[in-house]
Backbone as CSV, one residue per row, in Angstrom:
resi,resn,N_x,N_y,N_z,CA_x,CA_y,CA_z,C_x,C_y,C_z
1,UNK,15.037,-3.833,0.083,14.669,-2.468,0.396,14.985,-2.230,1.864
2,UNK,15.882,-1.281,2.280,15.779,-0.938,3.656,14.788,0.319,3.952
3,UNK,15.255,0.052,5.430,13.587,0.718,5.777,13.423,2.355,5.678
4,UNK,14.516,2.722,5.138,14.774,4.147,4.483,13.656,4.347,3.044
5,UNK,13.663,2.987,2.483,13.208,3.234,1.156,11.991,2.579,1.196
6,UNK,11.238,3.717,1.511,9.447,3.610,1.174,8.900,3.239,-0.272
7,UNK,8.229,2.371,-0.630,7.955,1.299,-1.425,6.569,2.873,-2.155
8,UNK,7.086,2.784,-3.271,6.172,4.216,-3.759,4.853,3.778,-4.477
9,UNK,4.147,4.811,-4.284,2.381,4.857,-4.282,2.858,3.889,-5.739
10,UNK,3.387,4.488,-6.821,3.088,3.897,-8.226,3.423,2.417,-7.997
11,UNK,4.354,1.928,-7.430,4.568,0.276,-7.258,3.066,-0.697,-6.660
12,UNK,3.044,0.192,-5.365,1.140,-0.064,-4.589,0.207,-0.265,-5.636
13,UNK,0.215,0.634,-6.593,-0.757,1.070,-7.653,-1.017,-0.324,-8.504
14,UNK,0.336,-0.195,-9.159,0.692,-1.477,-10.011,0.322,-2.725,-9.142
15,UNK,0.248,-3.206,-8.250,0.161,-4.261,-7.556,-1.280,-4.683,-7.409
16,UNK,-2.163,-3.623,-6.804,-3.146,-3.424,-6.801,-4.340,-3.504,-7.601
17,UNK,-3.552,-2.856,-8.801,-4.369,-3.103,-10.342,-4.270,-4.201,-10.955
18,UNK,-3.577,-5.417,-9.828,-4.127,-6.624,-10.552,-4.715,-7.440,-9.869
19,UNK,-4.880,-6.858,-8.928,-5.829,-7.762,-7.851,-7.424,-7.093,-7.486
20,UNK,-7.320,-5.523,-7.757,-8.915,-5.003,-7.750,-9.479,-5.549,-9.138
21,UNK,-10.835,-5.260,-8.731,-11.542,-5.399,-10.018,-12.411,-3.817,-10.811
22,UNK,-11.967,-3.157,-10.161,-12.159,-1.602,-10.781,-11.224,-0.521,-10.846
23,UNK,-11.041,0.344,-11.277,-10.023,1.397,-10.638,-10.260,2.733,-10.008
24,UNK,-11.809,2.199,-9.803,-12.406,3.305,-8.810,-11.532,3.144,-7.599
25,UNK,-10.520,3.632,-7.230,-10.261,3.495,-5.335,-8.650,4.651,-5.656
26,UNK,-8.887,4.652,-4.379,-7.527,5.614,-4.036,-6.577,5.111,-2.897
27,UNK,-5.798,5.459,-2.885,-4.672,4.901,-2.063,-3.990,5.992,-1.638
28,UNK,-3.260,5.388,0.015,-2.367,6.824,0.555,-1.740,5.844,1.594
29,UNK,-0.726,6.769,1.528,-0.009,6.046,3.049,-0.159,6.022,4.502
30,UNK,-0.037,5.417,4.867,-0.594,5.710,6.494,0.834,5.903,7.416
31,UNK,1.115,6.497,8.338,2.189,6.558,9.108,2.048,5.815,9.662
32,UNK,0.957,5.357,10.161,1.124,4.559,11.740,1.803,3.224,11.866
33,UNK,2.260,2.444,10.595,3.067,1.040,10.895,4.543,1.409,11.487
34,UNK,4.760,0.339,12.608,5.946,0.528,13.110,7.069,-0.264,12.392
35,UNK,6.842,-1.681,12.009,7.581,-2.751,11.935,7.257,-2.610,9.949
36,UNK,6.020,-2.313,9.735,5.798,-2.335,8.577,5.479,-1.472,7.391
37,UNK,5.473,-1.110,6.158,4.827,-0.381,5.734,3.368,-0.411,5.438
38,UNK,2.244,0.535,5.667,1.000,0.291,5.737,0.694,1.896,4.325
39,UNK,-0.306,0.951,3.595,-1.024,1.384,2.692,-2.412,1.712,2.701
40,UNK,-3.324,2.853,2.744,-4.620,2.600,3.154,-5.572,2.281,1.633
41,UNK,-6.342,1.347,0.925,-7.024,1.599,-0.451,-8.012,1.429,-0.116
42,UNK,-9.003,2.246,-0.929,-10.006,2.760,-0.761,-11.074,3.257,-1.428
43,UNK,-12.561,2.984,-1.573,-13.042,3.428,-2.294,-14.679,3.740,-1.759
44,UNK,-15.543,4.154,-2.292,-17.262,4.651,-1.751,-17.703,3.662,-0.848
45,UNK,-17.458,2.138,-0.796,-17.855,1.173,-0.053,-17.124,0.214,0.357
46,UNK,-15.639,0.672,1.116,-14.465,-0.448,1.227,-13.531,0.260,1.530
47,UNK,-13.193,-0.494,2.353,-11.511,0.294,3.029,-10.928,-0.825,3.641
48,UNK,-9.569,-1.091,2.775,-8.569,-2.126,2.823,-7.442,-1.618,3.353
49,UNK,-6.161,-2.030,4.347,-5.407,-1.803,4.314,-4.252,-2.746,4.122
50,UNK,-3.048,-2.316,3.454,-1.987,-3.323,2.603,-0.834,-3.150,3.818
51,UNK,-0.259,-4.078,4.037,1.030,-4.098,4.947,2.179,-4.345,4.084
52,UNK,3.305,-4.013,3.941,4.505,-4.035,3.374,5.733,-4.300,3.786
53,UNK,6.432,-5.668,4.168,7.226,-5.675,4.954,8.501,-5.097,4.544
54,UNK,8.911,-4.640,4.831,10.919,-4.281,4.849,11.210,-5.378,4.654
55,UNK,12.561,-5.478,3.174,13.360,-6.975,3.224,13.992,-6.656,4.383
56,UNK,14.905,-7.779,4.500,15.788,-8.489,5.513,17.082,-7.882,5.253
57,UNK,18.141,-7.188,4.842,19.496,-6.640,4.764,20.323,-7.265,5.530
């Protein structure tokens, strides 16, 4: 993936849904990674954020 191609909410989603244990939470992107892509998930008592690196090209 170059760094043109933002890694989409539904892939996050899928990834996610096998590592939470509910599917209470929401997810969004965050701008602020420079080097990386950053994911914010989230739910009434928890706030995780996912880093996503860019492959290598």
């Amino acid at each position: 993936m170059s760094r043109k191609e933002v890694p989409p909410i539904e892939a996050v989603r899928s990834f996610i849904d096998g590592k939470w244990h509910s599917d209470d939470y929401r997810i969004a992107r965050e701008r602020s990674g420079v080097s990386t892509y950053v994911y914010r998930v989230w739910n009434d008592k928890e706030t995780f954020y996912l880093r996503i690196l860019p492959e290598q090209t």
